[in-house]
C-alpha positions as a LaTeX table, in Angstrom:
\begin{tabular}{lrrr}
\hline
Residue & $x$ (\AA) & $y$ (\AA) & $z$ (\AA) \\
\hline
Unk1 & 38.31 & 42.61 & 121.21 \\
Unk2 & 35.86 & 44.48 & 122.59 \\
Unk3 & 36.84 & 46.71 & 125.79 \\
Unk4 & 34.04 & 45.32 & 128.14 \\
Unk5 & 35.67 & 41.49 & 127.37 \\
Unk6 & 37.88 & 42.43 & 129.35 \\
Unk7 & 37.36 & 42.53 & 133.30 \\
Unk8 & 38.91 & 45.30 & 136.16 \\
Unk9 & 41.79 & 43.74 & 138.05 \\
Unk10 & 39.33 & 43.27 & 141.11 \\
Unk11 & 41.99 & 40.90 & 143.01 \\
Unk12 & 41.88 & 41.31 & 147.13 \\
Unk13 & 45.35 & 40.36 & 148.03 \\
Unk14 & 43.66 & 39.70 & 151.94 \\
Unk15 & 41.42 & 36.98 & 150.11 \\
Unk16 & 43.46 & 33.66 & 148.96 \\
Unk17 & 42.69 & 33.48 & 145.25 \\
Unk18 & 40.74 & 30.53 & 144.42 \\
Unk19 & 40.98 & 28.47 & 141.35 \\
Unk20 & 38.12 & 26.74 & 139.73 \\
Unk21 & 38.67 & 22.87 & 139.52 \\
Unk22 & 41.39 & 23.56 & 142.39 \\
Unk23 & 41.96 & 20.78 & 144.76 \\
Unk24 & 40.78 & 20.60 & 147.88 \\
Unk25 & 40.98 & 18.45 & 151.02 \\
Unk26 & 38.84 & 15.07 & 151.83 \\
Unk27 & 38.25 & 14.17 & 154.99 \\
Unk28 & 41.32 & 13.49 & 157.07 \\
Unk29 & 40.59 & 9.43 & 156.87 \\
Unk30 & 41.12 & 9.85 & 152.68 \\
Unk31 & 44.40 & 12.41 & 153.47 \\
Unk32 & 45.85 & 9.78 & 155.21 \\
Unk33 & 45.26 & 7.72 & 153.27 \\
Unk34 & 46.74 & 9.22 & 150.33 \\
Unk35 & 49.66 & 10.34 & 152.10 \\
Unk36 & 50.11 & 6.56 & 153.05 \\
Unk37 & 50.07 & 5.71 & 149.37 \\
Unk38 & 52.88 & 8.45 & 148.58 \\
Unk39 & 55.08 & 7.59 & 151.54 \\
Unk40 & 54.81 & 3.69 & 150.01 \\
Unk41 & 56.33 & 4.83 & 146.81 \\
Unk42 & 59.05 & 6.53 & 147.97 \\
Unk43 & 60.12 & 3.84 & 150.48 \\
Unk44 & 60.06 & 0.97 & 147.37 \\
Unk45 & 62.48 & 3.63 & 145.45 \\
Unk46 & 64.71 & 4.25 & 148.61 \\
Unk47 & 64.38 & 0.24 & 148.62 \\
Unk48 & 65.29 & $-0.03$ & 144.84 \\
Unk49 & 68.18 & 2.84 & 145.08 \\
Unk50 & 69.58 & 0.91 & 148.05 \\
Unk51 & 69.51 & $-2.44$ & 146.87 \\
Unk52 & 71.09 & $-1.62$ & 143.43 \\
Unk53 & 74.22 & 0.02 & 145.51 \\
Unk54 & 73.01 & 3.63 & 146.17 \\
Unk55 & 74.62 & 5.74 & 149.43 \\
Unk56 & 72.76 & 7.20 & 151.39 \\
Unk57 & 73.99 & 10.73 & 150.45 \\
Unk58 & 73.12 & 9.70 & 147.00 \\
Unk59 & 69.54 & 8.83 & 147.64 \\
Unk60 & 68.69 & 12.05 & 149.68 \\
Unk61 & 68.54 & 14.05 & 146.52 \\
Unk62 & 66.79 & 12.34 & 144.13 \\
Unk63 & 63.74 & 12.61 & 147.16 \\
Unk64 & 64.60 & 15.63 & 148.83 \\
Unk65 & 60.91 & 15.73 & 149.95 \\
Unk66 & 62.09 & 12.91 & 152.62 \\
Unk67 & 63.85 & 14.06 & 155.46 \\
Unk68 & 67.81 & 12.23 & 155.85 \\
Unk69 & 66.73 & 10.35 & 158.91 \\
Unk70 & 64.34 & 9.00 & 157.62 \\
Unk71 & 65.90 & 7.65 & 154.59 \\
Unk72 & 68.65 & 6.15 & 156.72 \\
Unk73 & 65.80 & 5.04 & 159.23 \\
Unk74 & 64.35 & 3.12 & 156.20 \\
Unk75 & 67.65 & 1.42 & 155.16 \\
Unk76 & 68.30 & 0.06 & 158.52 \\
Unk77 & 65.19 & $-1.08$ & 158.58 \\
Unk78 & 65.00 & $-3.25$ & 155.59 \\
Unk79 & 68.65 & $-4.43$ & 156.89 \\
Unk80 & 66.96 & $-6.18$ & 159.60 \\
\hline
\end{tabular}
Protein backbone atom coordinates (compact mmCIF):
# COMPACT_ATOMS: atom_id res chain seq x y z
CA UNK A 1 0.00 0.00 0.00
CA UNK A 2 0.88 3.16 -0.82
CA UNK A 3 1.80 5.65 2.20
CA UNK A 4 -0.72 8.46 1.21
CA UNK A 5 -3.73 5.50 1.46
CA UNK A 6 -3.35 5.89 4.52
CA UNK A 7 -4.86 9.01 6.50
CA UNK A 8 -3.23 11.12 9.85
CA UNK A 9 -5.04 10.11 13.02
CA UNK A 10 -6.95 13.57 12.85
CA UNK A 11 -9.52 12.39 15.74
CA UNK A 12 -10.75 15.50 18.18
CA UNK A 13 -11.54 13.66 21.31
CA UNK A 14 -13.86 17.18 22.23
CA UNK A 15 -15.91 16.23 18.98
CA UNK A 16 -18.25 12.93 19.39
CA UNK A 17 -17.09 10.73 16.54
CA UNK A 18 -19.70 10.22 14.07
CA UNK A 19 -20.37 7.15 12.11
CA UNK A 20 -21.67 7.10 8.63
CA UNK A 21 -25.07 5.16 8.37
CA UNK A 22 -25.22 5.79 12.33
CA UNK A 23 -28.60 6.05 13.79
CA UNK A 24 -30.11 8.88 14.71
CA UNK A 25 -33.26 10.15 16.43
CA UNK A 26 -36.93 10.73 14.74
CA UNK A 27 -39.05 12.97 16.04
CA UNK A 28 -40.09 12.31 19.60
CA UNK A 29 -43.82 11.08 18.31
CA UNK A 30 -41.75 7.98 16.26
CA UNK A 31 -39.31 7.51 19.70
CA UNK A 32 -42.21 6.86 21.50
CA UNK A 33 -43.42 5.08 19.56
CA UNK A 34 -40.73 2.69 19.18
CA UNK A 35 -40.03 2.59 22.71
CA UNK A 36 -43.80 1.55 23.07
CA UNK A 37 -43.16 -1.32 20.70
CA UNK A 38 -40.01 -2.54 22.83
CA UNK A 39 -41.66 -2.13 26.22
CA UNK A 40 -44.67 -4.51 24.51
CA UNK A 41 -42.21 -7.24 23.94
CA UNK A 42 -40.76 -7.44 27.03
CA UNK A 43 -44.06 -7.35 28.98
CA UNK A 44 -45.50 -10.57 26.64
CA UNK A 45 -42.02 -12.37 27.79
CA UNK A 46 -42.40 -11.28 31.52
CA UNK A 47 -46.11 -12.59 30.68
CA UNK A 48 -44.79 -15.88 29.08
CA UNK A 49 -41.90 -16.39 31.92
CA UNK A 50 -44.64 -15.89 34.52
CA UNK A 51 -47.25 -17.94 33.26
CA UNK A 52 -44.99 -20.99 32.55
CA UNK A 53 -43.90 -20.82 36.51
CA UNK A 54 -41.01 -18.26 36.49
CA UNK A 55 -40.14 -16.16 40.03
CA UNK A 56 -39.79 -13.11 39.96
CA UNK A 57 -36.05 -13.18 40.89
CA UNK A 58 -35.76 -15.45 37.97
CA UNK A 59 -37.25 -13.17 35.41
CA UNK A 60 -35.19 -10.01 36.45
CA UNK A 61 -32.16 -11.38 34.73
CA UNK A 62 -33.02 -12.63 31.67
CA UNK A 63 -34.32 -8.56 31.13
CA UNK A 64 -32.10 -6.77 33.25
CA UNK A 65 -32.88 -3.71 31.04
CA UNK A 66 -36.35 -3.63 33.16
CA UNK A 67 -36.18 -2.27 36.42
CA UNK A 68 -37.52 -5.08 39.49
CA UNK A 69 -40.55 -3.00 40.20
CA UNK A 70 -41.58 -2.96 37.35
CA UNK A 71 -41.46 -6.53 36.56
CA UNK A 72 -43.31 -7.28 39.78
CA UNK A 73 -45.64 -4.21 38.88
CA UNK A 74 -46.41 -6.17 35.64
CA UNK A 75 -47.15 -9.54 37.35
CA UNK A 76 -49.62 -8.10 39.68
CA UNK A 77 -51.06 -6.59 37.11
CA UNK A 78 -51.92 -9.40 34.84
CA UNK A 79 -53.05 -11.15 38.32
CA UNK A 80 -55.90 -8.88 38.35
Amino acid sequence: MDPQDHQADTHDPSNPLRLHGARHSGTPREESRQEMKVKKVLIDMIVKWHQAGYSLDEIAPLVPQVPKDEIKAIIQHIRE
